[in-house]
C-alpha positions as CSV (number, residue, x, y, z in Angstrom):
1,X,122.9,166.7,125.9
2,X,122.8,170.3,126.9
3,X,121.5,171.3,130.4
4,X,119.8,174.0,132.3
5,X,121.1,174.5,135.6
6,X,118.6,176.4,138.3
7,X,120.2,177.5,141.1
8,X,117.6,178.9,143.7
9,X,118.8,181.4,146.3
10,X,118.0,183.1,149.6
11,X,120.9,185.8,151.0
12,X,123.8,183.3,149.0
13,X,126.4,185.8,148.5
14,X,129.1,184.2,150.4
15,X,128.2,180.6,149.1
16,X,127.4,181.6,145.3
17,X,130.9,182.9,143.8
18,X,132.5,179.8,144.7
19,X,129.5,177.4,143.7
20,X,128.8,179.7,140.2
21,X,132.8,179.5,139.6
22,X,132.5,175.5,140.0
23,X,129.5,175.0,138.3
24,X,130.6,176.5,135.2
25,X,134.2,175.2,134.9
26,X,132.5,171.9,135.6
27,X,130.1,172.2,132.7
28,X,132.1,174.5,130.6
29,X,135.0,171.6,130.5
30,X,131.9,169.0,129.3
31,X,131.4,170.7,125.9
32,X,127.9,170.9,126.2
33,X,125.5,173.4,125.6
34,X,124.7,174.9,129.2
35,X,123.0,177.8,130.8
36,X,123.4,178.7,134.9
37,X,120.3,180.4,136.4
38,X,120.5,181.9,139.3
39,X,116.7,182.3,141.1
40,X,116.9,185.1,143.4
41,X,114.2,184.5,145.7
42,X,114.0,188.1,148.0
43,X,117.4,188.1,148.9
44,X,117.9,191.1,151.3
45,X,122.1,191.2,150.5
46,X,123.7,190.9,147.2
47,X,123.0,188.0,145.9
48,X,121.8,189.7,142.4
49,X,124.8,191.9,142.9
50,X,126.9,188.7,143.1
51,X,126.0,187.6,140.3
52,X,125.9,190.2,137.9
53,X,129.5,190.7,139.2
54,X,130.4,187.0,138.1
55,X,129.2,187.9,134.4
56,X,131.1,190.7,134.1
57,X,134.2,189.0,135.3
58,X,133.4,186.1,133.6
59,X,131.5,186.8,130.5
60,X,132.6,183.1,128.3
61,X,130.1,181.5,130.7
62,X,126.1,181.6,130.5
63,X,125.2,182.8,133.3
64,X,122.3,184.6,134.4
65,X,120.1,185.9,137.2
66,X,116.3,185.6,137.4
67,X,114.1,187.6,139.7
68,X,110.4,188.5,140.9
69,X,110.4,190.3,143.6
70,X,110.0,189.6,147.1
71,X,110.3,186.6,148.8
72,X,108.0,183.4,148.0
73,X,109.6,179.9,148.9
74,X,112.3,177.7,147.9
75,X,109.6,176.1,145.6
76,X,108.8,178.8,144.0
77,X,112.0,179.6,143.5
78,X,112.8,176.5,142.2
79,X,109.6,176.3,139.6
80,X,110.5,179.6,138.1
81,X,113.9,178.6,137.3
82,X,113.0,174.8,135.9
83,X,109.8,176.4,133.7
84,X,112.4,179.1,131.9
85,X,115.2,176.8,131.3
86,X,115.9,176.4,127.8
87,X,117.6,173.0,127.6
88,X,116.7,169.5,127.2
89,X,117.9,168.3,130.9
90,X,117.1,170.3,133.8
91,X,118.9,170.1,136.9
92,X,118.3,172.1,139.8
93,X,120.4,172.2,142.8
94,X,121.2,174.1,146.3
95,X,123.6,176.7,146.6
96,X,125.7,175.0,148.3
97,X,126.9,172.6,146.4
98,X,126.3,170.1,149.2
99,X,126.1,167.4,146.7
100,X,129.2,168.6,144.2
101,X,128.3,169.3,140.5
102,X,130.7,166.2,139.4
103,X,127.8,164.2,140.7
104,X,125.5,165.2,137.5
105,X,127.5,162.9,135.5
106,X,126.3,159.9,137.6
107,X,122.9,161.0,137.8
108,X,122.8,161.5,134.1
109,X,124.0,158.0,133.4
110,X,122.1,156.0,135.6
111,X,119.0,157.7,133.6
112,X,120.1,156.6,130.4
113,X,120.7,153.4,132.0
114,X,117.1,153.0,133.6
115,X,115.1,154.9,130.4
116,X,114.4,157.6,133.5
117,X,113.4,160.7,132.8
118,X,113.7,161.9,136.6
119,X,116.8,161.7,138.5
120,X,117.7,162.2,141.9
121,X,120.7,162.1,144.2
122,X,119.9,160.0,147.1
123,X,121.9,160.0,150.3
124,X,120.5,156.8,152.3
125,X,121.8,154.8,149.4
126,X,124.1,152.3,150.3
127,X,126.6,153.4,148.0
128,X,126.3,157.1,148.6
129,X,129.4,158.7,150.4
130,X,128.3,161.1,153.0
131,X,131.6,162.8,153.5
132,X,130.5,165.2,156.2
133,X,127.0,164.1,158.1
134,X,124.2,166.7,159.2
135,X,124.1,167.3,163.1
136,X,122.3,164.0,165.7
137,X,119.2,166.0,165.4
138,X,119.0,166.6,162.1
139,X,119.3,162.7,161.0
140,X,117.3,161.8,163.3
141,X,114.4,164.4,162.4
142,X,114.8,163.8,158.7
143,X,114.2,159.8,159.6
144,X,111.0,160.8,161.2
145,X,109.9,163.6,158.0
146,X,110.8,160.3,155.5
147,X,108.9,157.9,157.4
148,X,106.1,160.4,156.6
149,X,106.8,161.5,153.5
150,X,106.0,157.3,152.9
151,X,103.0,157.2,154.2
152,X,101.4,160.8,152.6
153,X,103.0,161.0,149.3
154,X,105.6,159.0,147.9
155,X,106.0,155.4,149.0
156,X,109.3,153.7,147.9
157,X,111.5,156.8,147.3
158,X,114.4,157.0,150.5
159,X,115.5,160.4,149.8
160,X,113.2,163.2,148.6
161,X,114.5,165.7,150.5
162,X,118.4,166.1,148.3
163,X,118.5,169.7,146.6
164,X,120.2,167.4,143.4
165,X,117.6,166.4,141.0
166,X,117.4,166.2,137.3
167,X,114.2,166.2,135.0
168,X,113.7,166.1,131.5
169,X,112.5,169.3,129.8
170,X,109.2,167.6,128.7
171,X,109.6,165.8,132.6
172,X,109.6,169.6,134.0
173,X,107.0,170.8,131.8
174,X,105.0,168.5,133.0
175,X,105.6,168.0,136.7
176,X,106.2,172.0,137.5
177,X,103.5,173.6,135.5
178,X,101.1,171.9,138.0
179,X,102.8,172.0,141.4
180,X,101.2,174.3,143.8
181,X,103.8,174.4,147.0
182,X,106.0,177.4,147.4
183,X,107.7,175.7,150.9
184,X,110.1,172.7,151.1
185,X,107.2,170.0,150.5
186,X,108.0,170.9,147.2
187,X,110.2,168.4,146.2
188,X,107.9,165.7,148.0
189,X,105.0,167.5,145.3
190,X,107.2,167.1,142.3
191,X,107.7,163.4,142.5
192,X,104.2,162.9,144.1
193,X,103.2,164.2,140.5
194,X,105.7,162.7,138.0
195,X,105.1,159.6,139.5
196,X,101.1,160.2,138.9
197,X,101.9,161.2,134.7
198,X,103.7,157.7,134.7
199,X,107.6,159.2,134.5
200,X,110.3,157.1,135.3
201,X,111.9,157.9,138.9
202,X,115.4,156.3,139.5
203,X,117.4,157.3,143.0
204,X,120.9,157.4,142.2
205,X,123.9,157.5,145.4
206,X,125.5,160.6,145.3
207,X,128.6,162.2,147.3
208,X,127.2,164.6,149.8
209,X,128.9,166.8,152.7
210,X,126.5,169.3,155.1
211,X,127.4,172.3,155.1
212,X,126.6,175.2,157.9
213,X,124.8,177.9,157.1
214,X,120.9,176.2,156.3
215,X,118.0,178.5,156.2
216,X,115.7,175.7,157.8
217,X,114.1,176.8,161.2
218,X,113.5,172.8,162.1
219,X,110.3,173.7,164.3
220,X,108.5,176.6,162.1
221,X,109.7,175.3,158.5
222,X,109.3,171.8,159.8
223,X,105.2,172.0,160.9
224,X,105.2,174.0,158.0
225,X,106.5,171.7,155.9
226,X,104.7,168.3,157.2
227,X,101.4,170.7,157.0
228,X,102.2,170.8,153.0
229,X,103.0,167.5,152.8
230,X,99.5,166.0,154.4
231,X,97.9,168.5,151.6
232,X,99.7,167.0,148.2
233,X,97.1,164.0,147.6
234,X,94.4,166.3,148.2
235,X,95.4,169.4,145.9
236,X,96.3,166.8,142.8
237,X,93.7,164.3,143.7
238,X,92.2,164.4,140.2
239,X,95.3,163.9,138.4
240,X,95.0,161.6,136.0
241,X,97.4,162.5,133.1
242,X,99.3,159.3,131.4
243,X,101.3,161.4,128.9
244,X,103.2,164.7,128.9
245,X,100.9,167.9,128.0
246,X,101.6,170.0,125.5
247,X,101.8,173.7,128.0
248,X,104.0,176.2,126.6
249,X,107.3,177.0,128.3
250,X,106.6,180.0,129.7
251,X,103.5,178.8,131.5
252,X,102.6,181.3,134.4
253,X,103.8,179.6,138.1
C-alpha cells in the first residue's frame, strides 16, 4: 500500500542527506507508491537548501519540502506534514533515523495482523533491540515522563515517546485535524485521541540506536512538556467521536 513519509526538521542538514538517501532507496526498492516530506520547521541553516539539493540530484525520487515559516514545534511540524500526505499510510519519523526505515516493514505487518490502524515502534518491548542506548540520565528521566504519561493520558501504552509511528490516512485525518500541542506532548495527544475515536493502537518492537545531536533541553522542554501533558484530558475532554469524520484533507492546523 503506498505511503506518505513526514519527516519533520529543525537545523537537519548534516543528518538529512544521509536519512533522505536511505529513506528513498528503502521505499523506492518496495515498488510502492511513496512520497518523502520534508517539514521544515524554522530551520536557521539549510535544511530547505538540503533538500532542494537532493531533488535536483536525485529527481526519480518524490521528494519534497514543506514550509511555513518560522519556528512552531515539533508537533506542529509533524501535523502539517501528516494532514498533506497524499497516501493511504502515513508514517512520520525523526530525522535521524534512530529507528531505521527497514523497521516500517514490521510495523506495517503487525497492523495487518492486529486489524490496527495505528502503529508504533516501541523500545521497552521485550523484543525490541536497542543497539546503542540513550545516556544514564536520559533512561532514567524517560522512566519517570512514562510513569506519567500513565497516569495523565494514556494508560497501557510503554513507549509514546519513539519518533516511528504509522497511522492510516482516515487514522490521521482524524486524530491530527484535532490535536492542539505544538511541543513534544504531542505524540502523548495523538494517541490520547485515537484511542478516544475507538482506533486500534498496537506497539510493535523496533531496532533502535541514540544518536547525538537531540534538540531536547531536558529541564526547559521537559517542564514544558509534562505542562502539556497534565493539559490533554482537559483540552479534548468532550471528545466523544466513535467513527472517523469526514474533514477534508487540507484541513487548517
Amino acid at each position: 500500500m503506498s505511503v506518505s513519509v513526514v519527516i519533520p526538521a529543525f537545523d537537519e542538514e548534516l543528518r538529512l542527506p544521509a536519512t533522505l538517501a536511505a529513506t528513498a532507496a528503502y521505499f523506492q526498492s518496495l515498488g510502492e507508491e511513496y512520497e518523502i516530506l520534508v517539514v521544515d520547521d524554522g530551520s536557521r541553516d539549510r535544511t530547505a537548501q538540503v533538500v532542494a539539493d537532493f531533488q535536483k540530484a536525485h529527481p526519480e525520487y518524490p521528494v519534497q519540502c514543506l514550509e511555513y515559516g518560522g519556528n512552531r514545534g515539533k508537533g506542529y511540524a509533524v501535523r502539517f506534514g501528516m494532514l498533506r500526505g497524499m497516501y493511504e499510510r502515513r508514517l512520520f519519523c525523526d530525522a535521524d533515523l534512530a529507528t531505521p526505515v527497514e523497521e516500517y516493514a514490521r510495523v506495517v505487518a503487525a497492523m495487518d495482523r492486529d486489524g490496527a490502524q495505528v502503529g508504533i515502534g516501541s523500545r521497552p518491548l521485550q523484543q525490541s533491540n536497542l543497539i546503542v542506548h540513550q545516556p544514564w540520565y536520559r533512561e532514567v528521566l524517560g522512566r519517570g515522563f512514562n510513569k506519567a504519561v500513565q497516569l495523565l493520558a494514556v494508560p497501557g501504552i510503554a513507549d509514546t515517546q519513539c519518533g516511528f509511528k504509522i497511522f492510516s490516512a482516515a487514522a490521521t485525518q482524524d486524530v491530527f485535524s484535532r490535536c492542539q500541542l505544538d511541543g513534544f506532548a504531542f505524540d502523548c495527544e495523538a494517541l490520547y485521541i485515537a484511542r478516544r475515536l475507538g482506533y486500534t493502537i498496537t506497539e510493535v518492537p523496533i531496532r533502535w540506536s541514540h544518536k547525538d545531536g537531540s534538540k531536547v533541553s531536558m529541564i526547559r522542554d521537559g517542564l514544558k512538556t509534562l505542562y502539556d501533558l497534565a493539559t490533554i484530558r482537559v483540552l479534548h475532554r468532550r471528545l466523544k467521536t466513535p467513527a472517523a469524520s469526514t474533514l477534508p484533507a487540507d484541513t487548517k492546523v
